[in-house]
N, C-alpha and C positions, 0 to 999 in steps of 0.2 A: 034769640035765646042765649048768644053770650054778650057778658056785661063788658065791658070798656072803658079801663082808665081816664078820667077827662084828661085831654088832650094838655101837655106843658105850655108854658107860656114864660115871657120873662117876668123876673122874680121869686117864680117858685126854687121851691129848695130838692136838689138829690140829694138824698140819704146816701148811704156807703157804710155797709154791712158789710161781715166777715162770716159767712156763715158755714162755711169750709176754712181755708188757708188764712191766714194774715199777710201783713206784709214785712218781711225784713227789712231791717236797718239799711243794708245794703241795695234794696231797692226803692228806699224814702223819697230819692231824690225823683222815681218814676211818679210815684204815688203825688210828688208836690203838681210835677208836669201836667197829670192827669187833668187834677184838682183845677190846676190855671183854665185848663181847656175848658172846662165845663161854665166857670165864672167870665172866663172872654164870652163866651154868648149870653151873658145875662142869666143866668141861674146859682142861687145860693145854692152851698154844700155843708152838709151836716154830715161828720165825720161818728160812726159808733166807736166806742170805747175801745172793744178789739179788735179794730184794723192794725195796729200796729201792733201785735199780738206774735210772735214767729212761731212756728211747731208746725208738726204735718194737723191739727187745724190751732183755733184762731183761741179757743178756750173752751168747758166744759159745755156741753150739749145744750143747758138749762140757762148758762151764760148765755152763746148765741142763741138760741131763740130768744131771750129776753131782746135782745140787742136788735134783731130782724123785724118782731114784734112791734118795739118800740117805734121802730121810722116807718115799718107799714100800716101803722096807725095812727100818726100822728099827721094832722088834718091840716100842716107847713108841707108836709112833705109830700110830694107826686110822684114821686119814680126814686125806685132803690136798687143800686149795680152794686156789686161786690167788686173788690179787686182783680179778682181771677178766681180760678176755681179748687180744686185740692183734689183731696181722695176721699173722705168716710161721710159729706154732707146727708149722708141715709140714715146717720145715727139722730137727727136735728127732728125727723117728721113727728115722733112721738112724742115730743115737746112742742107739737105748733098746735094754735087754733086754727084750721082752716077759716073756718068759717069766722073767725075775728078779724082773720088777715082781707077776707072780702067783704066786708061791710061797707066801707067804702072806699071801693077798689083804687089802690095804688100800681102804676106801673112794678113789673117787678122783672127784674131784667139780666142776663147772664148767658152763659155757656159753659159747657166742660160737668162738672163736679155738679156744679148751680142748678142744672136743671132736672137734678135732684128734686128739686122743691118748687121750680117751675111747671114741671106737668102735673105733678099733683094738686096743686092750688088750681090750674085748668080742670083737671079731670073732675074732682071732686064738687067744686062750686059754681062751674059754666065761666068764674072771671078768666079772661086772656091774659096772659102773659109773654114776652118778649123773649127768643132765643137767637140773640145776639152778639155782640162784643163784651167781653169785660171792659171794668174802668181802667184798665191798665193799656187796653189797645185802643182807647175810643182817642186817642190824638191821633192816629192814622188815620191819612186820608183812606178813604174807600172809595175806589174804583167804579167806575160808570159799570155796566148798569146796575150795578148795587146801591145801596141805601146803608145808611147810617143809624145806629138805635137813635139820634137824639132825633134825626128824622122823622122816624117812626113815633115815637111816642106825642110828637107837635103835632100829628096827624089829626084832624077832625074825626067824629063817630062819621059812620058810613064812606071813607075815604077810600078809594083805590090805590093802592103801591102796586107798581111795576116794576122788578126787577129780572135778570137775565142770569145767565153765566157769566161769569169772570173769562175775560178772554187769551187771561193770564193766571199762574198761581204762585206762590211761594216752593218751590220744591227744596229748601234747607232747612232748619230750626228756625228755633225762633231768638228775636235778638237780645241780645243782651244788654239790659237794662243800665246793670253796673257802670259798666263801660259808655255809654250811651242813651242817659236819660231823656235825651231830649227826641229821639227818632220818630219820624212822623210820615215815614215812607214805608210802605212793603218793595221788597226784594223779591219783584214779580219775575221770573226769569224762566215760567215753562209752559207750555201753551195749553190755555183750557178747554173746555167741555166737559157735558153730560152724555152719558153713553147709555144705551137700552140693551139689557143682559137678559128680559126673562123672554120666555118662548117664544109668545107672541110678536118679540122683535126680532125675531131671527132673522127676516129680509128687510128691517130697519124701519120698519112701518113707524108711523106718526105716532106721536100720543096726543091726546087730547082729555082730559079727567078733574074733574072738579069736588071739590071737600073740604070738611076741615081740616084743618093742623093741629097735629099731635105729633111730639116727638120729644128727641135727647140725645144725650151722649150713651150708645148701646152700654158700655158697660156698667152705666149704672140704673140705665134701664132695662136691663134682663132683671135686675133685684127687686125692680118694680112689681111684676108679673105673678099674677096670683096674691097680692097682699092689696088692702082698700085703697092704697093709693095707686096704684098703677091698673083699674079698670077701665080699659079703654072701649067695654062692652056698653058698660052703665052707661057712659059719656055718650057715645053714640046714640042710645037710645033717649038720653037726652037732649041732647044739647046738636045733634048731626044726623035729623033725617035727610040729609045731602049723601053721607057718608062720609069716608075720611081718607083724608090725605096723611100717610107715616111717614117721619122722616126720621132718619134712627143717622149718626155717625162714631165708627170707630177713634178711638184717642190715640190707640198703640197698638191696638191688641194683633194680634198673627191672625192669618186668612184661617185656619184651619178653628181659632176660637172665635172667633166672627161667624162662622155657621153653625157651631154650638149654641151662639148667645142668640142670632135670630130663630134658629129653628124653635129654641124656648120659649122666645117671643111668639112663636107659630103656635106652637101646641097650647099657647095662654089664651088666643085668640087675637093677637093682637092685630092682625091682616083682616078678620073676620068682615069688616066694614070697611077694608081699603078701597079706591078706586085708583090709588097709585102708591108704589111705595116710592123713597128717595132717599138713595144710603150718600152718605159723604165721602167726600175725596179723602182718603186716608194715608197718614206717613207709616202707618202697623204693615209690619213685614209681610211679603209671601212665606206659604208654609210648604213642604216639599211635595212639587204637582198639586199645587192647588191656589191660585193666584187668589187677591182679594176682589175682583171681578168672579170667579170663582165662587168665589163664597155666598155669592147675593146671589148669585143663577142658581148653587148647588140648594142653599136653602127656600129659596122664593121665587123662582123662574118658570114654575108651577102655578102660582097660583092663578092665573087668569088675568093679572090685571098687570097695566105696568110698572116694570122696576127700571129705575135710573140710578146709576152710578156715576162717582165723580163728583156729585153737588156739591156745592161751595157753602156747605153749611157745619162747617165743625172746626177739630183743630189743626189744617192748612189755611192759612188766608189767600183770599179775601173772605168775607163771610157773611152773607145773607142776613137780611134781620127778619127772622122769620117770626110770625105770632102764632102762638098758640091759641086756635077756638079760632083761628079768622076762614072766615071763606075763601077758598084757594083754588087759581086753576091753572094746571101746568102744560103748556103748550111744548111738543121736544119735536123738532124737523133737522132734515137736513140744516135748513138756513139758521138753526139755532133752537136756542131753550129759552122759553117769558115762564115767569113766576108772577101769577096776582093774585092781589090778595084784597080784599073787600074787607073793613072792620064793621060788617054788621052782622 
């Protein structure tokens, strides 16, 4: 029931869309880096108009969508990354055709800001979409047992990916481009895992839970909730008589607005068909007496099913290439956490 980009091959061409932020002058020389990476493996790149665009975004609303529009329909192009992601990409949905952009379906792929317009293309049309790397991080390697979007999208229909935790993470910023175009390493320097906060782990029991993927960056998907693009009810009852896997991560936000933004997720329904949720490892502060562990137990540690924290799917690296609409099922033990994912 969900549809699937055909799989890349060499020759085909990534588009590179700006449908939040551009890129600065100042970080050109990243954007060329990028660019190299993706034609060392044998695939064309088709640059839109406003990638080099600077502002907090990339140009007017009607501009980017034309510009997104354009590469995710144009029948050269297979897979479209943005450079990274921004702040207001929610202003872009009421300029898009859904339904033009899935006709036939192009990878569409990003994190942060981006999946904005990721889960709604999912929720709305049953097409998957990729919540991954930006073009600006995909020259780093990516860590065993993680996967890679270009991975991912080379993937045959019906394929299995397996990945894990990171057995390491970034605990600093992020690096600096300016200065260091060319970096192709994460600065893994703090020990990972997933951790189980809601009730039913209290003495650390197993999880075992299978679903779809649905998810984002929380704070722009609280904005989702209650408007036609963020019905993760409708989806469900389409496209996920499995039910579904959430995976929501914090960007920045403080622990004490992190159970704000999920509980509003709660009250929208968005748990209603969970059979696990998975919040991300976050660099967003604690708020006083109330940790960001905290926050996922205070809002969702109730609901009956399991929550994991920690996940290696947002803005800490390493980072998960997670699909949206894939069949998913998440194993958490003692001896570790598997992530699989079936694209049928």
């Amino acid at each position: 029931m969900i549809r699937y980009p055909r799989p890349l091959v060499p020759g085909d061409v990534v588009g590179v869309a700006a449908p939040s932020s551009g890129v600065e002058d100042r970080h050109a020389a990243r954007l060329d880096v990028a660019v190299r990476h993706l034609t060392d493996q044998g695939l064309g790149v088709r640059l839109g108009p406003l990638v080099r665009h600077a502002g907090i975004v990339s140009g007017p609303p009607a501009a980017r969508a034309a510009e997104l529009t354009g590469l995710m329909t144009d029948p050269a192009v297979r897979a479209v990354v943005p450079p990274w992601g921004g702040e207001i990409a929610l202003d872009l949905l009421p300029h898009l055709d859904l339904d033009v952009l899935a006709a036939d379906p192009t990878w569409f792929v990003g994190y942060s800001d981006v999946s904005t317009l990721l889960l709604p293309l999912t929720l709305r049309t049953g097409v998957a979409t990729l919540h991954g790397q930006n073009l600006m991080d995909t020259p780093y390697r990516v860590p065993e047992p993680m996967l890679p979007w270009l991975d991912v999208v080379r993937a045959e229909p019906g394929a299995t990916l397996v990945q894990g935790a990171a057995p390491r993470y970034r605990s600093g910023g992020f690096d600096d481009y300016a200065a260091d175009a060319g970096v192709t390493e994460y600065a893994l320097d703090a020990p990972g895992g997933w951790t189980r906060v809601d009730d039913g782990g209290r003495d650390g029991g197993d999880v075992h839970a299978t679903g779809r993927l649905v998810g984002g960056c929380l704070e722009t998907m609280s904005h989702l909730a209650g408007t036609p693009y963020g019905d993760v009810g409708a989806f469900a009852a389409a496209h996920a008589p499995e039910g579904t896997i959430v995976y929501l991560e914090a960007a920045g936000t403080d622990a004490a607005d992190v159970t704000r933004r999920l509980l509003g997720l709660r009250y929208a329904g968005w748990f209603a068909h969970a059979n696990a949720v998975l919040i991300g490892r976050t660099a967003g502060p604690d708020a006083p007496g109330l940790t960001q562990h905290d926050a996922a137990r205070h809002a969702l540690g109730d609901l009956g099913v399991p929550v994991l924290v920690d996940v290696d799917c947002g803005h800490v690296p390493p980072h998960l290439a997670l699909v949206n609409g894939a069949l998913a099922t998440v194993e958490h033990a003692r001896a570790g956490s598997v992530l699989t994912q079936t694209l049928a």
